[in-house]
Each structure stands twice: as C-alpha cells, then as structure tokens.
VOVEXSE-119534 format. One record per residue (C-alpha): residue number from 1; residue in one letter; x, y, z. Coordinates in nm, 2 decimals. Layout:
BEGIN
+------+------+--------+--------+--------+
: rofi : minu :      u :      v :      w :
+------+------+--------+--------+--------+
:  NUM :    A :      X :      Y :      Z :
...
+------+------+--------+--------+--------+
***
This chain:
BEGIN
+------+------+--------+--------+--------+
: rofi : minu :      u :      v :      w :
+------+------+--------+--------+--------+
:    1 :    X :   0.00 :   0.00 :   0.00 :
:    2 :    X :   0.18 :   0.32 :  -0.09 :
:    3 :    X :   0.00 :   0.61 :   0.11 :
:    4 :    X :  -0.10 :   0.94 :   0.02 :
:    5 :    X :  -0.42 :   1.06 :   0.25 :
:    6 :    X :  -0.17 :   1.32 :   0.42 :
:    7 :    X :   0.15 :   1.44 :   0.49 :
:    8 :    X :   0.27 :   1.33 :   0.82 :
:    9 :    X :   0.23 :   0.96 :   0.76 :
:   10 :    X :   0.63 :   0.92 :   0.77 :
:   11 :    X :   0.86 :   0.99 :   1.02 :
:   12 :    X :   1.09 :   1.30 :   0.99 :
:   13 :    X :   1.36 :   1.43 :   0.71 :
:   14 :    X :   1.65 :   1.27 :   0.78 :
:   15 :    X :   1.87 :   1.53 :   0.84 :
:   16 :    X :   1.69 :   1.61 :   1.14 :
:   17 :    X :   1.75 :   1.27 :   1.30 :
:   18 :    X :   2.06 :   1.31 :   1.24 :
:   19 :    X :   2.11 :   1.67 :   1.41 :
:   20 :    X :   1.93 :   1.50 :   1.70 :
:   21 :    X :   2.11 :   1.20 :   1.71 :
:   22 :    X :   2.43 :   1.41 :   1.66 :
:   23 :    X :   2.32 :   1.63 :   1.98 :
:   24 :    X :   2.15 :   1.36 :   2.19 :
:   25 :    X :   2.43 :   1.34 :   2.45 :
:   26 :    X :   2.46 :   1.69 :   2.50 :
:   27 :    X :   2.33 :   1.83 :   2.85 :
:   28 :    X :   2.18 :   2.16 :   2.81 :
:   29 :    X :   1.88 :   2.33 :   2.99 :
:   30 :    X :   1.50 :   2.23 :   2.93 :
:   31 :    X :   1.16 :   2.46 :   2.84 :
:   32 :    X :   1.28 :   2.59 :   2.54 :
:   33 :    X :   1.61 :   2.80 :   2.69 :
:   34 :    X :   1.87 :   2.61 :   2.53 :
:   35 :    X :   2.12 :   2.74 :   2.24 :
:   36 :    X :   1.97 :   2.55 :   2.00 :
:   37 :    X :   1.58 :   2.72 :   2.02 :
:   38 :    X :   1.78 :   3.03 :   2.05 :
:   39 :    X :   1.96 :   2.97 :   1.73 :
:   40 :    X :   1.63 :   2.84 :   1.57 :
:   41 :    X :   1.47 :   3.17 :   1.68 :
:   42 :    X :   1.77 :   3.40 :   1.56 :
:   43 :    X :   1.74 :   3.18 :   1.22 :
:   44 :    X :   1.37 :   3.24 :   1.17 :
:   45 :    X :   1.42 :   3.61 :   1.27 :
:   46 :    X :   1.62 :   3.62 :   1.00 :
:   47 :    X :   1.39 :   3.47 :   0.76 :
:   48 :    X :   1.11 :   3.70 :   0.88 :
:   49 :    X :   1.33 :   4.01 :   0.83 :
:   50 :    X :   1.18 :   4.06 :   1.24 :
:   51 :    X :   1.48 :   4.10 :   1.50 :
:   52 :    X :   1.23 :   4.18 :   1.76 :
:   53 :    X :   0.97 :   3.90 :   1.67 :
:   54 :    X :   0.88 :   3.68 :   1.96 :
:   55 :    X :   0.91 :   3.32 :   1.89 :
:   56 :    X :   0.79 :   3.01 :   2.08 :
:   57 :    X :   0.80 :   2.61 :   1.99 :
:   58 :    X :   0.50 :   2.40 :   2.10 :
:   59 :    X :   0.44 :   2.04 :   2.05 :
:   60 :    X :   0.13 :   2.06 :   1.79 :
:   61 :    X :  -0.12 :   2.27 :   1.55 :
:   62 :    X :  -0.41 :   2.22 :   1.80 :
:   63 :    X :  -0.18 :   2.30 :   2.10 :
:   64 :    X :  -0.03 :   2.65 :   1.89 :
:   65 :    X :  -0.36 :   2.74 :   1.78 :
:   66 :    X :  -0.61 :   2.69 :   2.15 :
:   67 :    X :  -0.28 :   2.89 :   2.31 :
:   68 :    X :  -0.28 :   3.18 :   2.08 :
:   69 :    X :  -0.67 :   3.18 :   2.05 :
:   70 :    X :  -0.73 :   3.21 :   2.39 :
:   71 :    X :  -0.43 :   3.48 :   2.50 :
:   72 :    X :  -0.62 :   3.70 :   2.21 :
:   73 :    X :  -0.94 :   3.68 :   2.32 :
:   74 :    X :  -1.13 :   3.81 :   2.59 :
:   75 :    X :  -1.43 :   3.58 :   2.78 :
:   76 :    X :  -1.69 :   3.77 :   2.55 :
:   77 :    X :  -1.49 :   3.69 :   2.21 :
:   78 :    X :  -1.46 :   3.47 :   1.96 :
:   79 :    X :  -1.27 :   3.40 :   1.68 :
:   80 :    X :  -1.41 :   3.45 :   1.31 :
:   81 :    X :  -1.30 :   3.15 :   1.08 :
:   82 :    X :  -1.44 :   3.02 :   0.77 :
:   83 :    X :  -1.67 :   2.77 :   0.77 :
:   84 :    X :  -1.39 :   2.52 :   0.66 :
:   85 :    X :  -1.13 :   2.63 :   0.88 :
:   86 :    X :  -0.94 :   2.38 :   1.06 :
:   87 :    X :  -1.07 :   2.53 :   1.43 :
:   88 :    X :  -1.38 :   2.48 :   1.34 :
:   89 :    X :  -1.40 :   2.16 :   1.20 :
:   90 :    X :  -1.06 :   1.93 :   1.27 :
:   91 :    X :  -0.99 :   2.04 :   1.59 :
:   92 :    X :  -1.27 :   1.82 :   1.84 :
:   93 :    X :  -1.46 :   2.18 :   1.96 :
:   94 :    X :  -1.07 :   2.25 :   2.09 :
:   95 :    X :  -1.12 :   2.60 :   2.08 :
:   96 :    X :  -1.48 :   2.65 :   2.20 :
:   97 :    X :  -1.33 :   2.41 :   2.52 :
:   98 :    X :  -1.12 :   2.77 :   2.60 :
:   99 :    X :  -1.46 :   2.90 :   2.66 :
:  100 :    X :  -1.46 :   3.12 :   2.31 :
:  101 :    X :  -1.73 :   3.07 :   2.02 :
:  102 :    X :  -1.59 :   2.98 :   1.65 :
:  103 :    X :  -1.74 :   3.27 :   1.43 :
:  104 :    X :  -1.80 :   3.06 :   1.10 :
:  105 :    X :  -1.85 :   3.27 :   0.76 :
:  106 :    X :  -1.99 :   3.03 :   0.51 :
:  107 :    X :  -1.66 :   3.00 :   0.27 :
:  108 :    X :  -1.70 :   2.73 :  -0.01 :
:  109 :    X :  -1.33 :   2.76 :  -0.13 :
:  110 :    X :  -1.20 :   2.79 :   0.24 :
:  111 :    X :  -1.09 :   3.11 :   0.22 :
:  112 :    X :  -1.20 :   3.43 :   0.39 :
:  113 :    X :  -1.21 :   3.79 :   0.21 :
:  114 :    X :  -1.19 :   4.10 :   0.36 :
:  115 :    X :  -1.59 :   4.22 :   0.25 :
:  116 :    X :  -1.69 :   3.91 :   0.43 :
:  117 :    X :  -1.51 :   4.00 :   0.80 :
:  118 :    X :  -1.64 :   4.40 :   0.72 :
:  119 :    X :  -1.98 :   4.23 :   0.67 :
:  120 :    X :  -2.01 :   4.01 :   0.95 :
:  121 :    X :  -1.85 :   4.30 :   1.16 :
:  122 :    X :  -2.08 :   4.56 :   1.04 :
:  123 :    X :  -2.40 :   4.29 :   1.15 :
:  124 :    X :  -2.27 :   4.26 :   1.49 :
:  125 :    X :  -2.15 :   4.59 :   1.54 :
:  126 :    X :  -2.48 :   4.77 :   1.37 :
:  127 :    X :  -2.75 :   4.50 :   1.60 :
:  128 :    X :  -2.89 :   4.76 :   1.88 :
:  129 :    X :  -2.85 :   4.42 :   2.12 :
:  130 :    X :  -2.51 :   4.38 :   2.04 :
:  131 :    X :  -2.35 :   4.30 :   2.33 :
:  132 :    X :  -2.60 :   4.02 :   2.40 :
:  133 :    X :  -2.39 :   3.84 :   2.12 :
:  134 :    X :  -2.04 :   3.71 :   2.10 :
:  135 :    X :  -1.79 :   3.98 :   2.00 :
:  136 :    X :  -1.51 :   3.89 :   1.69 :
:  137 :    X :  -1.22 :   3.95 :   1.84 :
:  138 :    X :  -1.00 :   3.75 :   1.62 :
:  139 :    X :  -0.99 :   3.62 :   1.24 :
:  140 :    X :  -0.83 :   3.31 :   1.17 :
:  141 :    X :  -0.71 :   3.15 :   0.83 :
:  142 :    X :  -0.47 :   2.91 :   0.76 :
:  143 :    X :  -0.17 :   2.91 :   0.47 :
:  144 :    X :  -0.25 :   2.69 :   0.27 :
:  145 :    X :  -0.60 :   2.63 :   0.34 :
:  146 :    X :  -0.76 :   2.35 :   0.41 :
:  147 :    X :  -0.79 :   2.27 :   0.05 :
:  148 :    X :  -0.46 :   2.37 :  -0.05 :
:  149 :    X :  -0.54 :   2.71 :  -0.18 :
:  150 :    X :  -0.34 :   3.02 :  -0.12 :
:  151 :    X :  -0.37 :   3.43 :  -0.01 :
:  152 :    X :  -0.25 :   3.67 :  -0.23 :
:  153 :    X :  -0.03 :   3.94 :  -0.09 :
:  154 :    X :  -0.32 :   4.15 :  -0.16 :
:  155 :    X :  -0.53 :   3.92 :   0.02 :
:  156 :    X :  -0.38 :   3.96 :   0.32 :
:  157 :    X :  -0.29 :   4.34 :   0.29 :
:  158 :    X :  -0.67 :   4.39 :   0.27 :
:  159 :    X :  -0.75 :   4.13 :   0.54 :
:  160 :    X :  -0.52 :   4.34 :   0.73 :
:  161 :    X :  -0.73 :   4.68 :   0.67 :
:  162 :    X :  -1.04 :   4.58 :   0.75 :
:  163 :    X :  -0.89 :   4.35 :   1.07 :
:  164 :    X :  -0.73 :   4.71 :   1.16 :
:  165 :    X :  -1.09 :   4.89 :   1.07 :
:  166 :    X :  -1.25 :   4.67 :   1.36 :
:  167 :    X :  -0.95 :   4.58 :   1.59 :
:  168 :    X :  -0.96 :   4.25 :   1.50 :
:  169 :    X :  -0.63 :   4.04 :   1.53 :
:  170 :    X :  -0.52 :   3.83 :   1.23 :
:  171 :    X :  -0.40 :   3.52 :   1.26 :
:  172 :    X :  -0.24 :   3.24 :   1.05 :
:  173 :    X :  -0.21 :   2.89 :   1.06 :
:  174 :    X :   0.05 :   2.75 :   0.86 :
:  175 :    X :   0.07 :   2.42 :   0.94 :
:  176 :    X :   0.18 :   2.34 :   0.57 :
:  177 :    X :   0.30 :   2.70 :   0.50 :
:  178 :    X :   0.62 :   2.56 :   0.37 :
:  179 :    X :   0.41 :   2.42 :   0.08 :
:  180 :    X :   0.22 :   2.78 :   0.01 :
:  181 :    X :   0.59 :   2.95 :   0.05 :
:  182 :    X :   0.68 :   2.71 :  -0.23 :
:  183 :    X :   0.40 :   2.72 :  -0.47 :
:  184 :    X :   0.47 :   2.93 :  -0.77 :
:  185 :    X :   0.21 :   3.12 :  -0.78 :
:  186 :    X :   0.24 :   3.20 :  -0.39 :
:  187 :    X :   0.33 :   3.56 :  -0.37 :
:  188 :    X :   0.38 :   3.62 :   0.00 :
:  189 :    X :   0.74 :   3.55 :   0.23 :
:  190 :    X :   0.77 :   3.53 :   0.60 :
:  191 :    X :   0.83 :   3.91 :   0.62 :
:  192 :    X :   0.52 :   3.98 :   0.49 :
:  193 :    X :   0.34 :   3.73 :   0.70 :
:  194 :    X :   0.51 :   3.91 :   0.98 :
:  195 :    X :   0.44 :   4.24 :   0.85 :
:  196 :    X :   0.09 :   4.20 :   0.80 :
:  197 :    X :  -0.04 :   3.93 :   1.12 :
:  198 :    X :  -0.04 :   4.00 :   1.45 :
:  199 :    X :   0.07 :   3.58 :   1.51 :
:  200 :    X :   0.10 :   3.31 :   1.26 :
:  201 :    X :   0.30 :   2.98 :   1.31 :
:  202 :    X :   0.52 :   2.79 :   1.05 :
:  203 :    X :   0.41 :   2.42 :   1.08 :
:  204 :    X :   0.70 :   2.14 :   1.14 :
:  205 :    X :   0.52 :   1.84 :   1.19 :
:  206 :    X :   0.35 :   1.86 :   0.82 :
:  207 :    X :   0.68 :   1.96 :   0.68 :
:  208 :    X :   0.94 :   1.71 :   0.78 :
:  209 :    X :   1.01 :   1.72 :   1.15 :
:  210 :    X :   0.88 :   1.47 :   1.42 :
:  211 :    X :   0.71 :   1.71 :   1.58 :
:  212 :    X :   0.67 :   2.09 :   1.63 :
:  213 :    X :   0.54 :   2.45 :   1.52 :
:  214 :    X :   0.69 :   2.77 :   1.58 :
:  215 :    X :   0.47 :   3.06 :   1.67 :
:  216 :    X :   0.63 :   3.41 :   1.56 :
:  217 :    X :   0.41 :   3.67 :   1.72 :
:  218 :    X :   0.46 :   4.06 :   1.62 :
:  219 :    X :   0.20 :   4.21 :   1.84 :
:  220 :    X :   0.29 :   4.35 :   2.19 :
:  221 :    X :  -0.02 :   4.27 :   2.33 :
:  222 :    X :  -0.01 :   3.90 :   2.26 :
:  223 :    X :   0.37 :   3.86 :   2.35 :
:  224 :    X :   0.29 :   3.95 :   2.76 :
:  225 :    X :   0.30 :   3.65 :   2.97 :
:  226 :    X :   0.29 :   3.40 :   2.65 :
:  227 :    X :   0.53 :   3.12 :   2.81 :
:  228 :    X :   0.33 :   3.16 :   3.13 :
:  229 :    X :   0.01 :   3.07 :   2.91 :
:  230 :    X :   0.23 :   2.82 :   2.70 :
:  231 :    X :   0.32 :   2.61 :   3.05 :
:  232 :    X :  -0.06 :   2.66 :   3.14 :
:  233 :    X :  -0.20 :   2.47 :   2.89 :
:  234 :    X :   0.13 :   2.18 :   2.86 :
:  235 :    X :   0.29 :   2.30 :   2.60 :
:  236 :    X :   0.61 :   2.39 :   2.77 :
:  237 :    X :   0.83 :   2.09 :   2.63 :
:  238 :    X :   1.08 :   2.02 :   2.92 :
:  239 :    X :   1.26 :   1.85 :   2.63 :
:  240 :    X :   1.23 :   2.13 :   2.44 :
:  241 :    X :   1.55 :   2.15 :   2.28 :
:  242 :    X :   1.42 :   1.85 :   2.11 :
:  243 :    X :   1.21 :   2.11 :   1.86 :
:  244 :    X :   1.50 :   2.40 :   1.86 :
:  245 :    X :   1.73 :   2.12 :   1.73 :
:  246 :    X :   1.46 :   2.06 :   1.46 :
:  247 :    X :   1.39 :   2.43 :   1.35 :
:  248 :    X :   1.74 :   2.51 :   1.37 :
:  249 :    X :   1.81 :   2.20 :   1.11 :
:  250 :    X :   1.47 :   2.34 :   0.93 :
:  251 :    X :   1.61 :   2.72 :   0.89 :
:  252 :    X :   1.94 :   2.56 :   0.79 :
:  253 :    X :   2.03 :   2.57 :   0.38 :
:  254 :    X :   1.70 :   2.66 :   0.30 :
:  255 :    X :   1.54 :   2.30 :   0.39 :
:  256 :    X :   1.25 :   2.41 :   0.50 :
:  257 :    X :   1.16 :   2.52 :   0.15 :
:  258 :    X :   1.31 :   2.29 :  -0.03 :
:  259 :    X :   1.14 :   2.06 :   0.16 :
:  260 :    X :   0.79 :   2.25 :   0.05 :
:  261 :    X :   0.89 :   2.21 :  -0.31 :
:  262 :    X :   0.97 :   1.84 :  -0.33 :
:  263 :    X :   0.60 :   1.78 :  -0.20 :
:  264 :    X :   0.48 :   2.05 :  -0.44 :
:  265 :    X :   0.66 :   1.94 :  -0.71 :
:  266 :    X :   0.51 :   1.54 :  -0.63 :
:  267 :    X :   0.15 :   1.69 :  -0.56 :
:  268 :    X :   0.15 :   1.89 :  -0.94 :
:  269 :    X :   0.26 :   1.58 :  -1.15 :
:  270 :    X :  -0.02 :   1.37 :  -0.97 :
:  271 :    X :  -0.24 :   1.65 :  -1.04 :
:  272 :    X :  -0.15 :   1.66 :  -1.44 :
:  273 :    X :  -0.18 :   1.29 :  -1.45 :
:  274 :    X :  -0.55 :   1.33 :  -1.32 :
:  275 :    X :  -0.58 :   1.63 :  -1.61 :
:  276 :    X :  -0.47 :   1.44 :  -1.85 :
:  277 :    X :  -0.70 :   1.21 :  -1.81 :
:  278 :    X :  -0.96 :   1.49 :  -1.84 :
:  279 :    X :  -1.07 :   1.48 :  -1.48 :
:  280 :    X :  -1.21 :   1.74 :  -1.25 :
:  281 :    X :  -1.11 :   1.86 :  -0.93 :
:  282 :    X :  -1.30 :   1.99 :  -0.64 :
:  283 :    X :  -1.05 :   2.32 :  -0.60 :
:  284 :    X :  -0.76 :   2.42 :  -0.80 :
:  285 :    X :  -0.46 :   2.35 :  -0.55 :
:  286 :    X :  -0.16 :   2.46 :  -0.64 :
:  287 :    X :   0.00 :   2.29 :  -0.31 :
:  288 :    X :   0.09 :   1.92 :  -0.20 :
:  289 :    X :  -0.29 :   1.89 :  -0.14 :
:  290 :    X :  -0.50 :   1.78 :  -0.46 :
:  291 :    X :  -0.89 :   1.73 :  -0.47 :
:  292 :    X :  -0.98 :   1.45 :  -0.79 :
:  293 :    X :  -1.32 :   1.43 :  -0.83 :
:  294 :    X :  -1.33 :   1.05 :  -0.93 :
:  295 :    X :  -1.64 :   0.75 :  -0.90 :
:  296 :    X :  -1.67 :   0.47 :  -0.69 :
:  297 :    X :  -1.54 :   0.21 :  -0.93 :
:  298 :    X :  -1.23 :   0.45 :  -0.93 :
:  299 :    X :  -1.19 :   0.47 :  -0.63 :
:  300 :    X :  -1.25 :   0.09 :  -0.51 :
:  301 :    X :  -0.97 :   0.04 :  -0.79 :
:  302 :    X :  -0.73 :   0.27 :  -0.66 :
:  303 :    X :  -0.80 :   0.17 :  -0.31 :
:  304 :    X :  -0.67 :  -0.18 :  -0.37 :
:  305 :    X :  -0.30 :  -0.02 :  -0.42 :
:  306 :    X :  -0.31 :   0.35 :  -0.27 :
:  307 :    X :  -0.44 :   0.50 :   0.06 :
:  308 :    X :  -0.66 :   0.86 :   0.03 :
:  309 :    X :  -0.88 :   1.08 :   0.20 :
:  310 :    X :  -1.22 :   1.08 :   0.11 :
:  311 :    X :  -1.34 :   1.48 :   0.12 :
:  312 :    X :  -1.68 :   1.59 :  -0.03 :
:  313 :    X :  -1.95 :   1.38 :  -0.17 :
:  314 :    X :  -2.00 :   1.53 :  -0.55 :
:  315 :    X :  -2.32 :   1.39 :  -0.65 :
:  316 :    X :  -2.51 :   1.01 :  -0.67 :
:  317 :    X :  -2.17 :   0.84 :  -0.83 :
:  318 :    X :  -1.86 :   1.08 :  -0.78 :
:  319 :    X :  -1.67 :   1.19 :  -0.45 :
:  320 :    X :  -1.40 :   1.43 :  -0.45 :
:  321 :    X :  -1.06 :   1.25 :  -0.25 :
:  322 :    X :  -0.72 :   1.41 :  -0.12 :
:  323 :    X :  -0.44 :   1.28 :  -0.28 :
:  324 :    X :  -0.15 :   1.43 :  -0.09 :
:  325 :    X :   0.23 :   1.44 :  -0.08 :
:  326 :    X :   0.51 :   1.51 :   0.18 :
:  327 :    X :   0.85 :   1.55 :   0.27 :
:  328 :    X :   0.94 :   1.20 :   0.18 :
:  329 :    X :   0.69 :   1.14 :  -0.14 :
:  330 :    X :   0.89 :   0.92 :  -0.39 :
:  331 :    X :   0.93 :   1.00 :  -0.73 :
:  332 :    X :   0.91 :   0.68 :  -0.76 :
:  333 :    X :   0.55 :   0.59 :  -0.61 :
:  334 :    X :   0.42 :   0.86 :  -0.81 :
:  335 :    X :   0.53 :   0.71 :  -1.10 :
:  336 :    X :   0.33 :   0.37 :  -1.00 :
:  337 :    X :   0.00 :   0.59 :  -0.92 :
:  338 :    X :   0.05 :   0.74 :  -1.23 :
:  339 :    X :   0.06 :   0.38 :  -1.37 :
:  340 :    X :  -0.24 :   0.26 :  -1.22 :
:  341 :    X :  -0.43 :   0.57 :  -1.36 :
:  342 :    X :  -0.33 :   0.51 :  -1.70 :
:  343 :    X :  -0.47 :   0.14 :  -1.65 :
:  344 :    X :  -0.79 :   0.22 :  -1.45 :
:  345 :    X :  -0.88 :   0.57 :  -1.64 :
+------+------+--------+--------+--------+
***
C-alpha cells in the first residue's frame, strides 16, 4: 500500500534525525532556553526580516492554535474562521473548550475575504443588542488552506485593513506553509506574514520534523506572559531542545523550503496525471494537497494499491478525494500511481 491521504504519515527528514542523534548526548537546559531554540529563533528572525519577533516552539497545530486563541481573546470573544477552517471543523470543539465561540463565515473555497469579516463585523456591530452576542475579536485563516489554496499578498494586505478597521487580530495557521511558500504562484514571504499578522505559526510536523510549530508573534499585546500561558496549557516541552534542534536544522540551507517544493513538485505531477485524463477537481490546489473528483469504481480500484482521504460527496456516483504528498513522497510511487491511472482511467 503506498500512502497518500496526508502528509505526516512518515517519520521526519533525515537530516533532522541526524542533528538530534548528533546532539543527543549533549546536556543543556530544558523549556525551550537552550542554544539550539535560541539559534532556531535568531534563524527564523532572520527569515522573517523581524529582529524583535517573539518566537515560541509547542508540541502541535491544536496545542499553537487553542494557546494563541485564547491569549487573544477576551471571555466575550470569539474567533471569526471560515466555515472550513481547521478550528472549526478538525480540531474536536478545541477551541470552544477555551470558553470562546468559533465565528463561522460560510466559505466554499476555504478562504475568507476582507468584504466578508467587514460584513459580518458591520452585522454585529450595527444589532442595537449587540453586546447580547459574542464579539469577533479574532480572524483566523490558515496558509495553505484546508484545501490547498493560497492568499494573495493583496489578500492579506486587505485582510489586514479591515482587521485594523475593527481591531480585530489576524491570525495564520501555517501548518503546511512551507508548501504555500513554495507554490509558484504563492506571492507572499515570512516578512510579509510578519508584517501583515499579529501571530501566525510555521508548521513542522506537516513539513518534515517529528514534531513541532513555531509561533512568531509581532503584536505586543499578545507577547505578555505567553510562556506563562504556554506552561498553562502543557505545552512547555521540558525536552524542548528537542524542537530547537529541529527548526534550527529546518532554517538551515534553506530545507524548509526545499522541503515544501519536493512535496509540491510530487503533488503537481499527480495533479497533471488526473488532467490528463480529463478529470475534475473539487479546488484548483496549487499545493501538496490535490482534490480528484473521481467514481466509486475509481476509487475501489485505486483503493486496492493507494491509501486517500475521502473529502466531499459530489453527486449520486462521484466523491472528491485528497491525494496528498510530503517531505518523503517518492518519485518513484508517483510514478506507480501514475501507472495505475493510466490502467484504470
């Protein structure tokens, strides 16, 4: 069975196992204050063109996002997310167990636009019982979304308006961000993340590390107290040189990205196999992530050989799948799912 229904189904690049095998003797001091997370964070500073950004390594995406989320908001807040964002929907009510409502905006390519957050601000905002209502004080959107689709730098510079207009934070998952900072038509760096969030994390565990996501924050209300609120809520790896000595080897020769355009690269010739074979796709990813729409007797053909998600029921006979490549992805297996499509389409 060769697998591709996501991107953490292998262990870790290799040269981070070596870095940590290399290192695993060394004593140093635990909770993140050891020389490698400070060279990780002087690295990603760097990248971010952000000397003064405040950067913190947790464990998980769930972990980075209910930590952030909840040192945002205030007990009358919530967070506005579109209706496929991965807080409200992947996350087992994670964030509403902080005591905060998920704001869903209906979103049927995942993403949100700035006219939508004015909207939904003005209707809360204009309501003479407004205060009997959960306040946005947050908008969340992930890079890449959940269906591999990406923000323009325009995007986000008007996201950023209209988050100003209502003083709103922004915030940005990027679980798989190394594959949106490596898509060609991507448009956006770190230092315009940085320059135009108030927080946003760059995802490990989906791009080749064991574990791990590193949370650059740029506003000063959000950086008071944060490891306090980090060792609140267990996130404050005793280990935790264990994730500098990953971001460090991440930030190091440009892996990260490269690591982002191998699984980009994988994802786009799956993609052009499916074209060729003139079908249709549920969203037009330019990412690792790709959406066939395919039928049942597809799919129970596939299934014999290749692992995938199943995503959105299309109609009576066709579901949309994720196909979807990583860090490790071999040319090679690609070639054999190419194969199989020649033989079953």
């Amino acid at each position: 069975m060769i697998r591709f229904e996501c991107d953490y189904t292998e262990g870790a690049a290799p040269e981070l196992l070596q870095r940590l095998i290399e290192t695993n003797y060394e004593q140093t001091p635990g909770y993140s204050e050891d020389c490698y997370c400070d060279s990780a964070r002087e690295k990603i500073r760097a990248a971010c063109d952000a000397p003064d950004a405040a950067v913190h390594f947790l464990v998980g995406g769930t972990q980075t996002n209910t930590t952030l989320l909840s040192a945002a908001l205030r007990p009358h807040q919530g967070a506005i997310s579109p209706s496929g964002g991965h807080i409200s929907v992947h996350e087992s009510g994670a964030i509403e167990n902080t005591g905060h409502k998920v704001l869903v905006l209906p979103a049927a390519d995942g993403k949100l636009t700035a006219d939508m957050v004015d909207s939904f601000c003005h209707s809360h905002w204009d309501d003479p019982t407004f205060e009997h209502m959960v306040q946005p004080g947050l908008v969340y959107i992930s890079l890449p979304t959940e269906n591999g689709l990406l923000y323009s730098k325009g995007e986000l510079e008007s996201l950023r308006k209209v988050c100003d207009k209502w003083e709103l934070y922004l915030y940005v998952d990027g679980a798989r961000l190394g594959c949106a900072l490596a898509a060609e038509e991507n448009d956006l760096t770190l230092a315009d993340l940085y320059r135009l969030t108030d927080a946003f994390y760059i995802g490990g565990t989906k791009m080749g590390a064991l574990f791990g996501e590193a949370l650059v924050i740029r506003s000063d209300a959000l950086r008071r107290d944060f490891r306090y609120l980090i060792k609140q809520r267990g996130g404050l790896l005793a280990k935790g040189r264990l994730l500098g000595v990953q971001f460090d080897t991440l930030f190091t020769d440009d892996l990260y990205l490269r690591i982002g355009r191998h699984a980009v690269t994988q994802a786009l010739r799956i993609r052009d196999a499916f074209r060729a074979h003139g079908c249709e796709f549920l969203y037009d990813s330019p990412t690792n992530q790709q959406f066939p729409i395919l039928t049942g007797e597809v799919l129970a053909e596939l299934g014999k050989d290749f692992a995938y998600s199943p995503w959105e029921k299309v109609d009576e006979n066709r579901t949309a799948v994720r196909f979807c490549t990583s860090w490790a992805t071999k040319a090679e297996d690609v070639d054999t799912l190419i194969a199989a499509l020649d033989r079953v389409l």
